[in-house]
C-alpha positions in Angstrom: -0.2 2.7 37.8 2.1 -0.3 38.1 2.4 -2.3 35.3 0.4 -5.6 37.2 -2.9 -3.5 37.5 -3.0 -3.6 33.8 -4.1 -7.1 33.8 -6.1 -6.8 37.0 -8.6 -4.6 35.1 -10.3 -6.4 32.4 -13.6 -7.8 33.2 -12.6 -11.4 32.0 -9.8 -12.5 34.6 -9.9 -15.7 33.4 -9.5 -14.7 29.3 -5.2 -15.2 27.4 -3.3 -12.5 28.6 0.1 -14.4 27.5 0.2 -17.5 24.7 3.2 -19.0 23.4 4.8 -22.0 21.6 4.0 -24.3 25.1 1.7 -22.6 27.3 -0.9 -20.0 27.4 -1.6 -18.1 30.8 -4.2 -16.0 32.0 -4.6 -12.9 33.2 -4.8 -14.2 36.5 -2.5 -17.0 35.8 0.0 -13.9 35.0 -0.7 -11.6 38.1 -0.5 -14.5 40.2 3.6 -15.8 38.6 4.5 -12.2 38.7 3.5 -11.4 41.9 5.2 -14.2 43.6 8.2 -13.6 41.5 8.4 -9.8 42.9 8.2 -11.4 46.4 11.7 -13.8 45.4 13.2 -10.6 44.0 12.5 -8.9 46.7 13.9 -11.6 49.1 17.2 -11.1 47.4 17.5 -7.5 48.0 15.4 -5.6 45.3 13.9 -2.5 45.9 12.6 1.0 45.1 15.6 2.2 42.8 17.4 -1.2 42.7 18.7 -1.5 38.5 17.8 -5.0 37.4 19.5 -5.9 34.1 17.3 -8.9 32.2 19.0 -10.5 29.6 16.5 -12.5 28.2 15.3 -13.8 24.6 11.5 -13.8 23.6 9.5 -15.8 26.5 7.2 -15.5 29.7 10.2 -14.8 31.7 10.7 -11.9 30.3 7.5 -10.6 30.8 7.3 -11.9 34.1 10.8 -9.9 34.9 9.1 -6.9 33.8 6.1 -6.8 35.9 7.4 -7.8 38.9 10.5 -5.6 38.6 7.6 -3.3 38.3 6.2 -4.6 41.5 9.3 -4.2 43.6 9.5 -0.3 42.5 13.2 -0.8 40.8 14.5 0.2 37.7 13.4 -1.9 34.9 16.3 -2.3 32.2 16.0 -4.8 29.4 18.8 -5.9 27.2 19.1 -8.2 24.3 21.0 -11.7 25.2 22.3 -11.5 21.4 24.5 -8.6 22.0 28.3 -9.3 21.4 30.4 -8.8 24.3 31.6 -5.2 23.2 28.0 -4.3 23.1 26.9 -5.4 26.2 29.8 -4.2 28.0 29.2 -0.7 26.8 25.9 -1.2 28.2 26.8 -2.2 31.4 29.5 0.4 31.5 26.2 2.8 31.5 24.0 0.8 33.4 25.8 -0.4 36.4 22.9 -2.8 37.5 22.8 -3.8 40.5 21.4 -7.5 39.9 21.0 -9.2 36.5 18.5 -11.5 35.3 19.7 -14.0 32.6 19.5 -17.3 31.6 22.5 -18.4 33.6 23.4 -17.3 36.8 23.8 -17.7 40.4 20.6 -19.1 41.2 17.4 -20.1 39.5 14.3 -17.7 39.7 12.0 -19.4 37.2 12.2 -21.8 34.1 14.8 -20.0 32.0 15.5 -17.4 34.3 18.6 -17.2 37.1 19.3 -13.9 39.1 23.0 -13.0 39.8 24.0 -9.8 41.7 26.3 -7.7 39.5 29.6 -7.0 39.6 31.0 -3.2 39.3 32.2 -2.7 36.1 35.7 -1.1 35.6 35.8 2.5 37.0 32.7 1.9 38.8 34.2 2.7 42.1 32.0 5.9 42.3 28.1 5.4 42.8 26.2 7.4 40.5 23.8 9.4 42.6 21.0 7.6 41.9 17.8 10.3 43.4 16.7 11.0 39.3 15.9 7.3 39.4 13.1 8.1 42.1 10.3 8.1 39.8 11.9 6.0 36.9 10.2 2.6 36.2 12.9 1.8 33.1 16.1 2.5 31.3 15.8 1.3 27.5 19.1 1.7 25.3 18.8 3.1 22.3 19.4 0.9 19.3 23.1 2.5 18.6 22.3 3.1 14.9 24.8 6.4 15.7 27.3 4.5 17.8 27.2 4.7 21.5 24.0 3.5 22.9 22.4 6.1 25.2 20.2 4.8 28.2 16.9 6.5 28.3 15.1 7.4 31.8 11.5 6.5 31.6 8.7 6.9 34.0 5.3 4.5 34.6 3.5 7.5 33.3 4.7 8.2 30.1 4.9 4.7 29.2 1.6 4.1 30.0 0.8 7.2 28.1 2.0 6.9 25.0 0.7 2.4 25.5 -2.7 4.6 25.5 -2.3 6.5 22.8 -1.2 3.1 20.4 -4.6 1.4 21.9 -6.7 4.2 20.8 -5.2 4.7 17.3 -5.2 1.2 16.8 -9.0 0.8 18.2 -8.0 -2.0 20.6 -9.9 -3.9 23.1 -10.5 -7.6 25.2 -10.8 -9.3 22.0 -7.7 -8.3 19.9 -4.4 -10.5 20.1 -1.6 -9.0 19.5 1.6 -11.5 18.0 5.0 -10.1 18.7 8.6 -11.7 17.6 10.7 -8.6 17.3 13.1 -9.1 20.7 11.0 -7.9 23.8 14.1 -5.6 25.1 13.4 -3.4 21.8 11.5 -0.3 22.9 8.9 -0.7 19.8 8.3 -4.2 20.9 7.6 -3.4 24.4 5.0 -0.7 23.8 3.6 -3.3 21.9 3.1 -5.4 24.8 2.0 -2.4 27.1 -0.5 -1.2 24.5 -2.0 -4.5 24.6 -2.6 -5.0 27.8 -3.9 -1.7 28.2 -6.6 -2.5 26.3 -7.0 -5.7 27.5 -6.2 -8.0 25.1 -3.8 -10.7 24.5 -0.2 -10.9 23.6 0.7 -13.8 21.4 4.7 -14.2 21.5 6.9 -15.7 18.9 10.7 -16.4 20.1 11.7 -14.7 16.3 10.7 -14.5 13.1 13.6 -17.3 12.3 11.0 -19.0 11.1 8.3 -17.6 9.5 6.0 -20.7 9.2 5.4 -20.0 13.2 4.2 -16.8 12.2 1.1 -18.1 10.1 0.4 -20.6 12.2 0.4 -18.7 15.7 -1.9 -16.7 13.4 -4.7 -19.0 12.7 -4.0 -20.7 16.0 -4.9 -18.2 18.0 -6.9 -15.8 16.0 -4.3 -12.9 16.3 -5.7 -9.8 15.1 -2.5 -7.7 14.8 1.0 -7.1 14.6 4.0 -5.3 14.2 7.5 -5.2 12.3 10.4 -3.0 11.0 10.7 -3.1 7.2 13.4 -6.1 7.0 10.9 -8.2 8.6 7.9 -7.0 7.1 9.7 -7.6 4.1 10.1 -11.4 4.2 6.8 -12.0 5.8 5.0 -9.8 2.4 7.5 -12.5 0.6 6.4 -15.7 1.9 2.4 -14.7 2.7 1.7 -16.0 -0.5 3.0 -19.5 0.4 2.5 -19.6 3.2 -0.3 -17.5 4.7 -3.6 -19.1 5.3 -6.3 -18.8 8.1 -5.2 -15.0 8.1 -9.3 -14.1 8.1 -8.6 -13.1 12.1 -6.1 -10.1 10.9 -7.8 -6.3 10.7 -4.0 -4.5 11.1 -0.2 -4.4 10.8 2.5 -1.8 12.0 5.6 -0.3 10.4 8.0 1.1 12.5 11.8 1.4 13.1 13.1 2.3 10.1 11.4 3.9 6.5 8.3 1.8 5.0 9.1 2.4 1.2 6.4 2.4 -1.5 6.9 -0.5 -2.6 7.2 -2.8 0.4 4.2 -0.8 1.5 2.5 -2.1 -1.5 3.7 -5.6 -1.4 2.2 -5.3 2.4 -1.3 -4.8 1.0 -0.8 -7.2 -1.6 0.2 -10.3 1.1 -2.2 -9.0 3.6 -5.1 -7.7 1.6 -8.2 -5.9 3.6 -5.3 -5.7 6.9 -5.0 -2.0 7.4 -1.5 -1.2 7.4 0.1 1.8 9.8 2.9 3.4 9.3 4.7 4.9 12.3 7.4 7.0 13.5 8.6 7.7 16.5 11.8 7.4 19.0 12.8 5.5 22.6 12.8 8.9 24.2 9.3 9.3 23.5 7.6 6.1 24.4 8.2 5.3 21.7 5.3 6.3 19.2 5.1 9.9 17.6 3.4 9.7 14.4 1.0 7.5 12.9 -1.2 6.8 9.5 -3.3 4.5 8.1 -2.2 3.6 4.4 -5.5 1.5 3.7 -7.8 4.7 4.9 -5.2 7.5 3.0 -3.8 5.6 0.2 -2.8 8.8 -0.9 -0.5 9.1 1.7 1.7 6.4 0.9 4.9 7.4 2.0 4.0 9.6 4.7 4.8 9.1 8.4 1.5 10.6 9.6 0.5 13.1 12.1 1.0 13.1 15.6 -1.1 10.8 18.4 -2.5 11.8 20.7 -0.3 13.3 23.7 3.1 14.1 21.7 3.5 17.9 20.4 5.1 17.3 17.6 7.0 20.8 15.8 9.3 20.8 12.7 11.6 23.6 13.2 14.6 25.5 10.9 17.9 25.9 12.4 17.2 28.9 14.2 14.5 27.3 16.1 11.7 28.9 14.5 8.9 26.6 12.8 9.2 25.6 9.1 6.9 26.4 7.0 4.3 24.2 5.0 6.2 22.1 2.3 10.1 23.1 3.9 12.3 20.5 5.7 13.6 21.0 8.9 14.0 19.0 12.5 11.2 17.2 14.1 11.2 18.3 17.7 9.2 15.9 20.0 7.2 17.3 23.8 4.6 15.7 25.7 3.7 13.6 28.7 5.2 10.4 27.2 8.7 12.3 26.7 11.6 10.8 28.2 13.1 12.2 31.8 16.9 11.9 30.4 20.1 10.1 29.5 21.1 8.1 32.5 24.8 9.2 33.5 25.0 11.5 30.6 23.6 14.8 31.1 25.5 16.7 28.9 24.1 14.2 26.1 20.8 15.1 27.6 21.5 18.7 27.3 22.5 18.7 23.8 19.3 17.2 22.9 16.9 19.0 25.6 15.9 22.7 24.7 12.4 24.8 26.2 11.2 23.6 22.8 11.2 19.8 23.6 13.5 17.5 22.0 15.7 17.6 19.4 15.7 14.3 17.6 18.1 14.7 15.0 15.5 13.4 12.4 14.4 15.7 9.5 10.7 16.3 7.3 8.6 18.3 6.1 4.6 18.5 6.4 2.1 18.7 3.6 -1.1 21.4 3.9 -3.2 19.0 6.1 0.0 18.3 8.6 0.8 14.8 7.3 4.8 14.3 7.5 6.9 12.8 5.2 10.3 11.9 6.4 13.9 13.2 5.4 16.8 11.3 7.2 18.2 11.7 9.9 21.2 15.0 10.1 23.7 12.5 8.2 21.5 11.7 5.7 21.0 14.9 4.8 23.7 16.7 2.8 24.9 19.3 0.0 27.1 18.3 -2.7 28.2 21.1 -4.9 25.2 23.2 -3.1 22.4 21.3 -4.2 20.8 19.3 -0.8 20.2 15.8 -1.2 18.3 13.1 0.7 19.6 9.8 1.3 16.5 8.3 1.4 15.0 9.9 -2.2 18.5 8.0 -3.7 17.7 4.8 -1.1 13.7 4.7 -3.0 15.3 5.0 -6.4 17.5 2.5 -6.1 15.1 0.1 -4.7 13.1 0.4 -7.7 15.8 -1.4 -9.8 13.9 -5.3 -10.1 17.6 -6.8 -9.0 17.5 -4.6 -5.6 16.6 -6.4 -2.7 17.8 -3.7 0.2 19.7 -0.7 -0.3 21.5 2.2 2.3 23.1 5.5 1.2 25.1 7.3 2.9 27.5 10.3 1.8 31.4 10.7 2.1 33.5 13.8 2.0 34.9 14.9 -1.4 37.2 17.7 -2.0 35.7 18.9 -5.2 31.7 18.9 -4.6 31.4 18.8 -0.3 29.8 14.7 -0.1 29.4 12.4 -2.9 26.2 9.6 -2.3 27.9 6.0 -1.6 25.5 3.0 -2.2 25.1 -0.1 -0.5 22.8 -3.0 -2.3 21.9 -6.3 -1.6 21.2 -7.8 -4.2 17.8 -10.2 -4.6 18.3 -14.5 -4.8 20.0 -15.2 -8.2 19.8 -12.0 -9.5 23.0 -9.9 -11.1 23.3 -6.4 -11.3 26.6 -4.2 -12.2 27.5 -0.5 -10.5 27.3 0.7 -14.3 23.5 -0.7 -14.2 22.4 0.8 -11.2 23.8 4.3 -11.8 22.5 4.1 -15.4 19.0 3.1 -13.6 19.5 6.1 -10.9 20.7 8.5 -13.7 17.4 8.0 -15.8 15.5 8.7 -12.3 17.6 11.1 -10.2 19.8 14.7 -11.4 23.6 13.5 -11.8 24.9 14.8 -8.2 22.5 12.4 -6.7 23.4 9.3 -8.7 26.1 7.3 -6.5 29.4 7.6 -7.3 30.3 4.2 -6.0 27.9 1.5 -5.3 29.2 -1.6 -3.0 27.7 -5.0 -3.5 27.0 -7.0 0.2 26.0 -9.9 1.3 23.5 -7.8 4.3 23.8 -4.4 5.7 25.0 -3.6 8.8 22.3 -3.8 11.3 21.5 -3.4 14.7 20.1 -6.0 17.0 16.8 -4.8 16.5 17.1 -4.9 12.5 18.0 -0.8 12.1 21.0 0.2 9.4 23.8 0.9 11.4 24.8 3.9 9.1 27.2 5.3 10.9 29.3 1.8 10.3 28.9 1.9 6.7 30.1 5.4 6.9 33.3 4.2 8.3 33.7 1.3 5.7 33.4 3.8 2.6 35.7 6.0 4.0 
């Protein structure tokens, strides 16, 4: 189904499908722009399998680009305009679009929008052959929380599949209004806008949460009823709701995804939004992106848990030797269904390494409780022994963040010739607050067994992050060592 019909649905053609800062569009309104933007696109030579790079911030022209790329039956590949230049020329290195959609270029398409026909990258000389892009409707990069960002192959069906799946678990329908302001060419974002209009309701969009008065407002503007962060944002709006929420009686939910929801910001979460069910999700681009989900309000026993599976992902926590781990014991979440990606563009040996008959391999690791409820691990990395005992990153990471001074914290571990991998620390600290590496390891020490207290703790200003607001790990790896 082409992403347009999703608006032609509805009963109410006439009801928000889009509202921003200075307009608000209906669904017919939308069908209507889109459309007549696929015809422009397609007067300047897009087609089935034509890759159309759109570099664009938060705004209808984004959305626009994506359904009438849709339209045109060509490869739908977002990217965000904030990237540095060694970032996006990694991704275009991968990508080799064909046209790009930005807010400069060779000629105007729409208000904030110009098309330009891309020029071959370096070493480009050689077309890919493109025939596995036959029944791909987008190529999202991964956030590059590991390093290299990978481009993942995704059909109409398993993107619609898995926007199903969020709709049902969330209990959607014409009169919900979804706000988004994480950047629209994040995978987690654009679920949220395909869920949404699955269901036939509204998206609200916010250019970013820069500033976080626009949030409360859209909200009591126009009645949103959900919406969705990673923890760093979550964590400022559960700091300022206090201040500055008001007219939040419209809200019923709120979603956690993209990184770990600790206890305590899932706490202060229920305390800034009381009565606003919160859900706490896990999941990765190559599956749709959502895997897991649970409601904290309904199971506040289950704080800290990522939830059980939705509906159409197989989910399987397996040991090293591929066979499934047993109630209680940690090993690697492996992810199947329809929603699953179809591959790495241009990298099928990276595909291969993660690809077995058992599904994919996604490099994260939990373990599941006696009703099947998941709680999460680390990813390989975050997981190591130091003088044989295993430790978790994260476990040290929730410690840690218990210390009143602690505003964010990352672990990660380095080599060391006496004990394997020592835990490193790095803390930001909260406004005006001081804190010494003696304090925090006195703190851990009282909390944690000695091999997991860090050996070194570095005070920073912010973590290294990606554009979408994960922990670059892998970076702070490098700077320890």
């Amino acid at each position: 189904m082409p992403f347009l019909d999703l608006l032609q649905q509805p009963r109410l053609p006439g009801a928000p499908a889009l509202a921003c800062e200075r307009a608000v569009l209906s669904r017919g309104e939308l069908v209507d722009r889109a459309t007549a933007l696929a015809d422009r696109l397609m007067q300047a030579g897009v087609g089935p399998r034509s890759k159309v790079l759109v570099s664009l911030p938060n705004s209808p022209a984004f959305l626009l680009s994506l359904l009438a790329v849709n339209q045109c039956g060509a490869v739908f590949m977002p990217v965000n305009p904030s990237l540095s230049p060694d970032e996006r020329r990694r991704i275009d290195e991968i990508a080799r679009p064909d046209v790009v959609i930005a807010e400069k270029g060779s000629s105007e398409l729409l208000p904030g929008a110009c098309i330009s026909h891309a020029d071959s990258p370096s070493g480009a000389g050689e077309r890919w052959d493109d025939e596995e892009l036959s029944d791909v409707a987008a190529i999202i990069f991964t956030s590059g929380t590991t390093g290299t960002p990978k481009g993942v192959m995704m059909t109409e069906a398993a993107l619609l599949t898995n926007a199903r799946a969020v709709a049902s678990y969330l209990a959607l329908s014409e009169d919900d209004r979804t706000l988004v302001f994480l950047p629209l060419s994040y995978t987690y974002t654009l679920s949220q806008v395909l869920s949404t209009w699955v269901a036939g309701a509204g998206v609200v969009l916010l250019r970013n949460l820069f500033y976080p008065t626009m949030f409360f407002k859209a909200i009591a503007q126009h009645r949103v009823t959900g919406f969705g962060g990673v923890p760093a944002s979550l964590n400022i709006l559960a700091s300022q709701a206090a201040g500055l929420g008001r007219e939040m009686g419209s809200l019923r939910y709120s979603l956690s995804a993209g990184g770990p929801l600790r206890s305590q910001l899932a706490e202060a979460m229920q305390k800034a939004f009381p009565g606003v069910a919160l859900f706490n999700n896990y999941g990765c681009t190559e599956i749709g992106p959502r895997a897991t989900t649970v409601d904290y309000n309904a199971s506040p026993d289950r704080i800290g848990s990522i939830g059980r599976a939705i509906a159409g992902v197989d989910l399987t926590v397996v040991r090293a030797d591929l066979t499934v781990a047993s109630t209680g014991e940690t090993g690697e979440i492996v992810l199947r269904g329809p929603s699953l990606m179809k591959g790495y563009y241009r990298a099928p040996e990276a595909t291969a390494a993660r690809m077995s008959r058992h599904g994919f391999h996604t490099g994260d690791y939990a373990y599941a409780d006696p009703d099947g409820f998941l709680y999460y691990e680390g990813r390989h990395d975050d997981i190591f022994k130091s003088a044989g005992e295993k430790i978790s990153a994260q476990e040290i990471e929730e410690v840690v963040m218990q210390h009143e001074a602690v505003s964010e914290a990352a672990v990660v571990s380095l080599a060391d010739p006496n004990v394997e991998a020592v835990p490193v620390a790095y803390v930001v600290l909260r406004p005006g607050a001081t804190c010494t590496e003696r304090d925090l390891q006195t703190f851990c020490g009282r909390r944690l067994s000695r091999l997991k207290v860090p050996r070194t703790v570095y005070f920073v200003k912010t973590l290294c992050r990606t554009s979408s607001g994960k922990v670059q790990k892998y970076r702070l790896r490098d700077l320890a060592s």
